[in-house]
C-alpha positions as CSV (number, residue, x, y, z in Angstrom):
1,X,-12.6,-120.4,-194.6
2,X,-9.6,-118.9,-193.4
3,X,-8.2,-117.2,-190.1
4,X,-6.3,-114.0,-190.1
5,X,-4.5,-113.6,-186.6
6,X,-4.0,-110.3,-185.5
7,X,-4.1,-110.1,-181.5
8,X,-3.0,-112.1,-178.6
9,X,-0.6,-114.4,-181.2
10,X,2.9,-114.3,-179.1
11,X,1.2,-112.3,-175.7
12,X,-1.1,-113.0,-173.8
13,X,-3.5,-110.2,-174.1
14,X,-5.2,-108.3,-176.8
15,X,-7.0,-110.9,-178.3
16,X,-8.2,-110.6,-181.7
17,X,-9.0,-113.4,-184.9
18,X,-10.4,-112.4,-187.4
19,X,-12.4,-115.0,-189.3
20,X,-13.0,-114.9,-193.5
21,X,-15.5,-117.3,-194.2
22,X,-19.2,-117.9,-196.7
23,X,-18.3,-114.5,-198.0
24,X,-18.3,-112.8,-194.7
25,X,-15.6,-111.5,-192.1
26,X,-16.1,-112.5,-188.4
27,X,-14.2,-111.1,-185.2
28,X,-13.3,-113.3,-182.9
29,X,-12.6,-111.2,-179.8
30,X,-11.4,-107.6,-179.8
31,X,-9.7,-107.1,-176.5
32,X,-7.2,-104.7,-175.5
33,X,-3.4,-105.0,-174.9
34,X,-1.9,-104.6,-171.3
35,X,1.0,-104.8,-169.8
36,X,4.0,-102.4,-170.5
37,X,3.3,-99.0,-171.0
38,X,4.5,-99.4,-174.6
39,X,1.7,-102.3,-175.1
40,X,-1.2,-100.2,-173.8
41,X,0.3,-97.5,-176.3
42,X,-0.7,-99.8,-179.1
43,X,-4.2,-99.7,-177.8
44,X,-4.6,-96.4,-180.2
45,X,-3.0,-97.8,-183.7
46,X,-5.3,-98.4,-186.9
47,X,-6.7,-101.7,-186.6
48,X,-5.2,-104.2,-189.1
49,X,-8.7,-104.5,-191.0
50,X,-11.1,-102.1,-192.4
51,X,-14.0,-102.4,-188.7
52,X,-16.8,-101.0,-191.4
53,X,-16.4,-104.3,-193.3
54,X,-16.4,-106.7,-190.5
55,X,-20.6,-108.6,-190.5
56,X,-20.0,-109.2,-186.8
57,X,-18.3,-110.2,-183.6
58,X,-17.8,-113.2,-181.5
59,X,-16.8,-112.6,-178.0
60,X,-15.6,-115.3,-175.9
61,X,-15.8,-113.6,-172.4
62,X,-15.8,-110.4,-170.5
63,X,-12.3,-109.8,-169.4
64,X,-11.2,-106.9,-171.0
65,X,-7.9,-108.4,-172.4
66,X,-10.8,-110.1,-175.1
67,X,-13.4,-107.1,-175.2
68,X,-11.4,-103.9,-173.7
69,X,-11.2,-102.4,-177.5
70,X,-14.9,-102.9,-178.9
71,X,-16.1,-99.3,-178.1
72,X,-13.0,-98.3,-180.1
73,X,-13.8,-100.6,-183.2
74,X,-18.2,-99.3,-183.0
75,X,-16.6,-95.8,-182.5
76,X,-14.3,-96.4,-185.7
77,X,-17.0,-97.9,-187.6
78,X,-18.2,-101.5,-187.1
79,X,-21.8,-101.3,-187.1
80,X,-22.8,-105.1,-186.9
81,X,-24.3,-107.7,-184.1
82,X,-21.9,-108.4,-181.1
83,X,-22.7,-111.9,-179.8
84,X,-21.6,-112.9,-176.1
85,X,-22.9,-115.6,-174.1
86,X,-25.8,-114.4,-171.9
87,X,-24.4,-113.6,-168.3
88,X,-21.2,-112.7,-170.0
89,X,-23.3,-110.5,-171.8
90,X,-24.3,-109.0,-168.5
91,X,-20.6,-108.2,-167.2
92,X,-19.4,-106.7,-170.4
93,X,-20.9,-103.5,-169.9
94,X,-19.5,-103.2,-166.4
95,X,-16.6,-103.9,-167.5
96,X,-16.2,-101.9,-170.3
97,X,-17.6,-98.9,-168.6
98,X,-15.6,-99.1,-165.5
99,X,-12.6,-99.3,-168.1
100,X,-13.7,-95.9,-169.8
101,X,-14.0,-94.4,-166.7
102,X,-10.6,-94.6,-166.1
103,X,-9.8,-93.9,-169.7
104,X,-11.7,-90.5,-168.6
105,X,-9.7,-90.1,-165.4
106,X,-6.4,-90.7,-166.6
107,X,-7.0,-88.5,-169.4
108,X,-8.2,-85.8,-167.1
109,X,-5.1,-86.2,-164.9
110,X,-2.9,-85.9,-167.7
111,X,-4.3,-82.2,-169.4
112,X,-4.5,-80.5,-166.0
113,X,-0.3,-80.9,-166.2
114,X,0.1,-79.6,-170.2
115,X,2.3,-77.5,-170.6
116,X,1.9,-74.6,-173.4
117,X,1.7,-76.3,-176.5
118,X,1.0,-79.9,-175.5
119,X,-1.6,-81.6,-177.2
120,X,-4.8,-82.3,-175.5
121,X,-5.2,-86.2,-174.1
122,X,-8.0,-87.9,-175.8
123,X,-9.1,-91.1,-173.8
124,X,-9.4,-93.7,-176.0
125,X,-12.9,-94.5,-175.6
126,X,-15.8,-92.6,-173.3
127,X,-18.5,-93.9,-171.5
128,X,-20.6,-92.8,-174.0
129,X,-18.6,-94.4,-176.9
130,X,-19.2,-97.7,-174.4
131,X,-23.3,-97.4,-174.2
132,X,-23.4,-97.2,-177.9
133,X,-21.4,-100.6,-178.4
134,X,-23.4,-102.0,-176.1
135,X,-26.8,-101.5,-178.4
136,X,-25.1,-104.4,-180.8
137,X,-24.9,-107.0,-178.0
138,X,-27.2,-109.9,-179.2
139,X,-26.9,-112.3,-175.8
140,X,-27.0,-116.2,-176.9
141,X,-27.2,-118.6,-174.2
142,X,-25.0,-121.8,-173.9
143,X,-25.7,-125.0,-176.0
144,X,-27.9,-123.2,-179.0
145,X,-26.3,-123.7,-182.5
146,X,-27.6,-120.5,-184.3
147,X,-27.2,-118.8,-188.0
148,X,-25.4,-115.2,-187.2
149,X,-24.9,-115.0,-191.1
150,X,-25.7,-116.5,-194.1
151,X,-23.8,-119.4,-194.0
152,X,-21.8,-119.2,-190.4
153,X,-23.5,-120.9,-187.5
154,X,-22.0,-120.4,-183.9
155,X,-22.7,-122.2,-180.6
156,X,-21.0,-121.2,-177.3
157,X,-20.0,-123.8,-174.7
158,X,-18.8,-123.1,-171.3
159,X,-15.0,-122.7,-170.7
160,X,-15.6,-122.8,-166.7
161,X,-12.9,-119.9,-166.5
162,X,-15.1,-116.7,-165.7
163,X,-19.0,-116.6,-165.4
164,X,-20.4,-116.6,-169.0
165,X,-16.5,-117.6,-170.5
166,X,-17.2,-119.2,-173.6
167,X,-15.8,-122.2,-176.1
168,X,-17.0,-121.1,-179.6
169,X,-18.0,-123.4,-182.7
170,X,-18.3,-121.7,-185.6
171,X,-19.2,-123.8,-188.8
172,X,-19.2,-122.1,-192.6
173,X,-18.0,-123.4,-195.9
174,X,-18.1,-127.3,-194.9
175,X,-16.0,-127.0,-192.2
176,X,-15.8,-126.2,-188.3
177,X,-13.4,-124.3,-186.6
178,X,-13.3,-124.2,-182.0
179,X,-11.8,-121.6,-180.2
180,X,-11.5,-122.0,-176.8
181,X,-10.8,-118.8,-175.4
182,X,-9.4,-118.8,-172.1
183,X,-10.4,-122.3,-170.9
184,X,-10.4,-122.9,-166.7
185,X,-8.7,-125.7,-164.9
186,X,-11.3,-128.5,-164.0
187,X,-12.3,-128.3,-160.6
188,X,-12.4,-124.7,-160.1
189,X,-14.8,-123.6,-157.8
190,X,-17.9,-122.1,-158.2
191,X,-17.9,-122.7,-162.1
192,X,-18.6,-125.9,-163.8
193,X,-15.0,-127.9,-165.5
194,X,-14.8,-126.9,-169.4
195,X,-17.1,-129.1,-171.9
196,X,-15.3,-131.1,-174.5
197,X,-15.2,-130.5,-177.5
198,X,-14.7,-133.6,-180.2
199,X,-14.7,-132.8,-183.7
200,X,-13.1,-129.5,-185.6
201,X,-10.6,-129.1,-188.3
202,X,-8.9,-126.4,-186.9
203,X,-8.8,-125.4,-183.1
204,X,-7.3,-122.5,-181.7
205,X,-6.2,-122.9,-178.1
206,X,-4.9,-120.7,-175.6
207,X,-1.6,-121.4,-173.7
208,X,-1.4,-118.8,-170.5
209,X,0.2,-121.4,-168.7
210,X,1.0,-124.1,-171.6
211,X,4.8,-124.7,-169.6
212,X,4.1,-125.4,-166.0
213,X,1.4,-127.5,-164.0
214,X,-0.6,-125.5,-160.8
215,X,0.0,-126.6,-157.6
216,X,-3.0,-128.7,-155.9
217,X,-5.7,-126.5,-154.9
218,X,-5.9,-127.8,-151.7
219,X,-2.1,-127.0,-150.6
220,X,-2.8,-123.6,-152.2
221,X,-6.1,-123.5,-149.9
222,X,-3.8,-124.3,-146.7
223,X,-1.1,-121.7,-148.0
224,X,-3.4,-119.0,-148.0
225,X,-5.2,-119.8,-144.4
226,X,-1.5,-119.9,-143.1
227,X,-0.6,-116.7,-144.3
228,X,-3.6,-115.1,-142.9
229,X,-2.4,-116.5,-139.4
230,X,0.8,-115.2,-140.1
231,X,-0.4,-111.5,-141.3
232,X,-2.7,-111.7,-137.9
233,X,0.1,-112.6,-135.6
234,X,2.4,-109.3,-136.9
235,X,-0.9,-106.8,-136.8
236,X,-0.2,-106.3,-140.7
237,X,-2.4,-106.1,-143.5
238,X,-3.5,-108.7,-146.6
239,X,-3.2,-106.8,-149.7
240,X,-4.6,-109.3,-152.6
241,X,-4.6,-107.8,-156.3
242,X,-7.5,-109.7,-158.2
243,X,-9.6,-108.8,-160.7
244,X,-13.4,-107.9,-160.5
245,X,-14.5,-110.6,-162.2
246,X,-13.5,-114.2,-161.2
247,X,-11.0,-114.2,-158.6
248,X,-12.6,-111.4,-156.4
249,X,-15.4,-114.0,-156.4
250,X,-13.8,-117.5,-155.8
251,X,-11.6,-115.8,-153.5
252,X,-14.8,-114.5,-151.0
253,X,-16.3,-118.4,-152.0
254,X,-13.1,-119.6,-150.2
255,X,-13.5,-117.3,-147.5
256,X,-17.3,-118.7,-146.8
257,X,-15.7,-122.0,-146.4
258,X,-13.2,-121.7,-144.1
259,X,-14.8,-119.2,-142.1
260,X,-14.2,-120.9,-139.0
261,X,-10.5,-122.8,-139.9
262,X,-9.4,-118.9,-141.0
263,X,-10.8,-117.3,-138.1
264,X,-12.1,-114.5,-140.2
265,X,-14.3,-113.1,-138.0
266,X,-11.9,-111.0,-136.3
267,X,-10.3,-109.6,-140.1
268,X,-12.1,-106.1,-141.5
269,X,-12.5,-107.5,-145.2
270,X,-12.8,-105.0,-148.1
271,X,-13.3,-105.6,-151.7
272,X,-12.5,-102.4,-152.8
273,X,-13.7,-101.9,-156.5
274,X,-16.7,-99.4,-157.7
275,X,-17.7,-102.4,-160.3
276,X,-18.0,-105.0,-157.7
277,X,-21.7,-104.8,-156.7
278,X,-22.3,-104.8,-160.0
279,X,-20.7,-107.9,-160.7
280,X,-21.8,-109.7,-157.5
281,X,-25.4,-108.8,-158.4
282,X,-24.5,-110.5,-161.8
283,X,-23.3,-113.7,-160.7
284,X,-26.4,-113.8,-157.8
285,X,-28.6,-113.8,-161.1
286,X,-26.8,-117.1,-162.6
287,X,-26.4,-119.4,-159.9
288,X,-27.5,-121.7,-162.6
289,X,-24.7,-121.7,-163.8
290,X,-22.6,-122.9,-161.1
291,X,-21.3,-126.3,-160.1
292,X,-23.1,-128.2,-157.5
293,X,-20.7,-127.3,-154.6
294,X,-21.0,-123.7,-154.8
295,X,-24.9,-124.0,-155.3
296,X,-24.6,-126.1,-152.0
297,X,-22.7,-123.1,-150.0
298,X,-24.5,-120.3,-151.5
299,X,-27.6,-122.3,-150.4
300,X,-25.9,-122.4,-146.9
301,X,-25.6,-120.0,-143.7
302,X,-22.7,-117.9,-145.0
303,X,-23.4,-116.8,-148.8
304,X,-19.9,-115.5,-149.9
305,X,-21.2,-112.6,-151.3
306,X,-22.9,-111.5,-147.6
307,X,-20.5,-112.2,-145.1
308,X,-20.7,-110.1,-142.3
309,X,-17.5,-108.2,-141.6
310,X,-17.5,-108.0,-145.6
311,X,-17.3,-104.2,-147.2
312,X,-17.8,-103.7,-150.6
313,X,-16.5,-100.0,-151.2
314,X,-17.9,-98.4,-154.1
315,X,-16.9,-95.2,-153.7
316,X,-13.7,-92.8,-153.7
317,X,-13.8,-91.6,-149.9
318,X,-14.5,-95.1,-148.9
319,X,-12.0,-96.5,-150.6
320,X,-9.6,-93.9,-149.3
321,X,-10.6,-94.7,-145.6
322,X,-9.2,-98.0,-145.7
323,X,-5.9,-96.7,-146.0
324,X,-6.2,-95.9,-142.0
325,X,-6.1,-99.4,-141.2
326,X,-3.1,-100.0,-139.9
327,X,-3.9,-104.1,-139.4
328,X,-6.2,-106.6,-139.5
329,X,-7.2,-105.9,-143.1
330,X,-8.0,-108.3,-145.7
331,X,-8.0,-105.9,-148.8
332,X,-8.5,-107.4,-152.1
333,X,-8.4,-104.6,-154.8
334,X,-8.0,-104.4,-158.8
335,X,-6.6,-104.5,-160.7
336,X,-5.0,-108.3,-160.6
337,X,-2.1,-107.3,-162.2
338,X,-1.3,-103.8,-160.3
339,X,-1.0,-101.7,-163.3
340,X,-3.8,-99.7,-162.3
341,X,-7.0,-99.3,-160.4
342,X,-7.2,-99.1,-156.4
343,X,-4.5,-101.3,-155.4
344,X,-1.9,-99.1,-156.2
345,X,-3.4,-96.4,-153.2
346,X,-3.4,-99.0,-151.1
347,X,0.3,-100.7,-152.5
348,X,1.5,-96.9,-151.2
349,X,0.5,-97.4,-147.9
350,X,1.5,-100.2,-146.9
351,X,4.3,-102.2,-149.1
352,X,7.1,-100.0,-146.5
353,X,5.8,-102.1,-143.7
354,X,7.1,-105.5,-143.2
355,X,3.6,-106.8,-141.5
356,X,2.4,-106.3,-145.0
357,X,1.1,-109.7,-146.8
358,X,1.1,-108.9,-150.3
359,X,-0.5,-112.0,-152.1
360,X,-0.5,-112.4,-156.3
361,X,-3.4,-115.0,-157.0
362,X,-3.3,-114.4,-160.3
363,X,-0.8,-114.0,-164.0
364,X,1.4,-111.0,-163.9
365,X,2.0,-110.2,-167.5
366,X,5.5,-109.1,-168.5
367,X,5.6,-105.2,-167.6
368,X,3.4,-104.9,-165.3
369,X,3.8,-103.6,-162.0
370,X,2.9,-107.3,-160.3
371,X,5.4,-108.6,-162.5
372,X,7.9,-106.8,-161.1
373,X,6.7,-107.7,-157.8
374,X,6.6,-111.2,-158.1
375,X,10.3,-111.1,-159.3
376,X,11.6,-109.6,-156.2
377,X,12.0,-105.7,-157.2
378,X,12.8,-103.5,-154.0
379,X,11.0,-100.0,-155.2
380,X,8.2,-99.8,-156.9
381,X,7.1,-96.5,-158.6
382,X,3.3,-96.0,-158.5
383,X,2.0,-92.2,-159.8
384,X,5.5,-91.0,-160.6
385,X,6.9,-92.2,-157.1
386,X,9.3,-94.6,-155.8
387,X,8.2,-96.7,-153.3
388,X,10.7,-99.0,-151.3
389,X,9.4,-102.9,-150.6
390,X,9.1,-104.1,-147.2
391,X,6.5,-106.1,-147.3
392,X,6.3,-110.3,-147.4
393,X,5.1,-111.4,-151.2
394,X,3.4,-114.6,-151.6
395,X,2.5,-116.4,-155.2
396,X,-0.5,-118.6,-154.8
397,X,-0.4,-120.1,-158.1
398,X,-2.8,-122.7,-157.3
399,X,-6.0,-120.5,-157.6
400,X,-5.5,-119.3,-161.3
401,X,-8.2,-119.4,-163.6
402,X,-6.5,-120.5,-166.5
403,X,-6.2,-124.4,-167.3
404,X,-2.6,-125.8,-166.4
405,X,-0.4,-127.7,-169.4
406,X,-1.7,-130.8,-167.8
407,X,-5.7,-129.3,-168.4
408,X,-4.6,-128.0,-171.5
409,X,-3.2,-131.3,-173.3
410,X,-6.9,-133.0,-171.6
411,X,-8.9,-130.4,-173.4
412,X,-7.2,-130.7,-176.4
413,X,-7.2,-134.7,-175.9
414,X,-11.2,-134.8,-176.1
415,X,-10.9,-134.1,-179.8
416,X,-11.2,-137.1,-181.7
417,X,-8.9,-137.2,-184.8
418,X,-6.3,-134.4,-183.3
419,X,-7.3,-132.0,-185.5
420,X,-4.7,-128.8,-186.7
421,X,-4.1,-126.6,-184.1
422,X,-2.7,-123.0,-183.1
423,X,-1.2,-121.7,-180.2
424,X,-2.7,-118.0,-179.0
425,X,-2.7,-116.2,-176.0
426,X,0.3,-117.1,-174.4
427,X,4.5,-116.1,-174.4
428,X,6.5,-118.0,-176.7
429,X,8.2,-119.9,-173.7
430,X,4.8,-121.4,-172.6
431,X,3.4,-121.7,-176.2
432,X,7.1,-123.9,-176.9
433,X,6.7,-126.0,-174.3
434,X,2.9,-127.2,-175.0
435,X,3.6,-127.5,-178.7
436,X,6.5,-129.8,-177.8
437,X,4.3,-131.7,-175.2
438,X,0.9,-132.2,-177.7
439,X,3.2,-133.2,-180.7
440,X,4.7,-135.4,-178.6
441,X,1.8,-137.5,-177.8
442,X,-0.4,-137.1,-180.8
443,X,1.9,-136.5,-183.3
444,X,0.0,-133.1,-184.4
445,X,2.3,-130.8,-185.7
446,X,0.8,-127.4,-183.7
447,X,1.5,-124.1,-185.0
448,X,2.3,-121.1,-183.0
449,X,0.4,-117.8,-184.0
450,X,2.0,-114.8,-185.0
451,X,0.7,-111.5,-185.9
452,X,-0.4,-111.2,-189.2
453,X,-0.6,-114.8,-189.9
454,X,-3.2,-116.1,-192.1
455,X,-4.1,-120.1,-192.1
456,X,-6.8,-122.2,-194.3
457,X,-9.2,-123.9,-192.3
């Protein structure tokens, strides 16, 4: 068995392993690039491998970052099963079709401005291109070791990061390999803490935030309770980028809670995304897979997904409308990284006012729009137009879904011999630090992945 690294090995996103192992060629992940415009370019290049020859895919969750290029690879040929935990299996095609939708859009903005011999935008994928990926989805639920090919057995365990996020085991050839995907912190609500895994011979790892610890989630909790007081008093708007799946969720779980502390009956509160029914109907169907304290509140008077001054805007007009709130407005819009989607309508309208509350609950990959944000910039140009920054920024680290350095090194702890391990899906300054930090204690030399790496298992 060996591992051929091809994605998400010095960046965050576009995660992609590709696994040679009993004579066959497994996928681990096949998600798309974002960030700078030049990253999302990439989105189009040949894949490093032929897709025809690939036996299957292994996906570790529905973020699109993991599975945002799997309609390209069935459209360019892969033809075998897809495996995805079961309610993960659920959100992928919501995901990915919201994601070609926009593909569509964009593309269809771009050809009504060609000039005379331009040539034509093709989106990368099409909705269509997305329903026939979707007939090689073979759902597996957590805990069931299962033969996906002669000679490789998977099981998926839960990472506690989104609903359905997945650890993976994969056995072939005498030996076992774990990839954790993107693991959550423990004590995340609404979603049970990450299992532990013990034995492997070689673990890949993520490292999002592999060089810095998250503030307590209760001082975050206060934070964000005083900035809603704050945005109240100055009759200004919340505006809270956050993507459809995970933080839109635990965000309206936090809002259930403190309710009354908040005082969020008086707020008009918007989750602005055409995919978010979808996804809230999702999660309503796997309760069981929640953690006792968010069975106990969705089991209570206020179910998060229900409140009453809540508006889930599907559509384009309604979306549009809410941009004639001038206050009291707790908008939270995708995408979490403002490099696309609704929030940048609503970032036009209302970053020039200073009773704006702008509030990043989430990474903000290098190039990205929230990125720039976060690090202070004064104009920001959203659909070829500057923009000058009045409004108040907030970063509320303490509500990411990723595990901390501290989680991180505890995962990786529950393995019992400290097996080999690599460093993905993280920046070289985060994946540094953690390397420094494990060998340190357990005197594991870790390795840092790098495109077009290959390493024995």
């Amino acid at each position: 068995m060996h591992v051929e690294f091809h994605g998400a090995a010095g960046e965050v996103t576009g995660s992609m392993h590709l696994v040679v192992a009993a004579g066959k060629r497994i996928l681990l992940d096949c998600g798309m690039m974002q960030g700078s415009r030049e990253a999302e370019v990439r989105n189009a290049d040949p894949f490093p491998f032929e897709p025809k020859q690939l036996d299957a895919l292994v996906i570790s969750h529905a973020h699109i970052d993991h599975i945002g290029r799997v309609p390209l690879l069935v459209k360019r040929g892969f033809a075998g099963p897809i495996f995805i935990q079961q309610a993960g299996g659920e959100l992928m095609p919501v995901m990915l079709l919201d994601s070609a939708s926009l593909a569509e859009s964009d593309a269809e903005r771009a050809n009504r401005k060609l000039r005379p011999g331009d040539a034509e935008v093709v989106p990368l994928y099409t909705r269509k291109d997305v329903e026939r990926a979707m007939r090689q989805l073979q759902p597996m639920p957590y805990g069931t070791r299962r033969e996906i090919l002669p000679g490789v057995e998977i099981a998926f365990r839960d990472a506690g990061h989104i609903l359905g996020s997945s650890i993976t085991e994969l056995w072939a050839d005498g030996k076992k390999l774990v990839f954790s995907g993107d693991l959550g912190p423990n004590g995340t609500p609404i979603l049970r803490d990450p299992e532990t895994i013990g034995e492997a011979d070689l673990v890949l790892m993520e490292s999002t935030y592999g060089d810095r610890n998250h503030r307590e989630r209760l001082d975050t909790i206060h934070e964000l309770g005083e900035i809603f007081a704050q945005a109240w008093q100055e009759r200004g708007n919340v505006l809270i980028p956050a993507f459809a799946v995970g933080r839109s969720q635990e965000l309206l779980y936090w809002f259930a809670r403190h309710w009354d502390d908040w005082q969020l009956s008086r707020w008009k509160i918007f989750l602005d995304s055409p995919m978010a029914a979808k996804v809230v109907s999702v999660y309503e169907r796997h309760t069981d897979l929640f953690d006792a304290d968010a069975q106990q509140v969705w089991k209570g008077k206020r179910d998060p997904f229900q409140l009453p001054n809540l508006r889930i805007t599907e559509s384009a007009q309604d979306s549009m409308a809410i941009n004639q709130v001038q206050g009291g407005a707790i908008i939270i819009a995708g995408s979490g990284m403002a490099n696309g989607g609704r929030i940048l309508h609503h970032l036009k309208h209302n970053l020039g006012r200073d009773s704006t509350h702008l509030v990043f609950v989430g990474y903000q990959a290098e190039g990205t729009l929230g990125r720039r944000l976060v690090d202070g910039a004064q104009w920001a140009r959203i659909h070829g137009r500057d923009y000058r920054v009045n409004a108040k920024r907030h970063t509320i680290g303490g509500l990411s879904a990723h595990a901390d350095q501290r989680g991180l090194m505890a995962w990786y702890g529950g393995f019992t011999a400290h097996p080999p391990l690599v460093l993905v899906h993280g920046e070289d300054k985060a994946r540094e630090a953690l390397a420094g930090e494990i060998g340190e204690r357990d005197g594991v030399q870790v390795r840092l992945a790098r495109p077009g790496m290959v390493l024995p298992v």
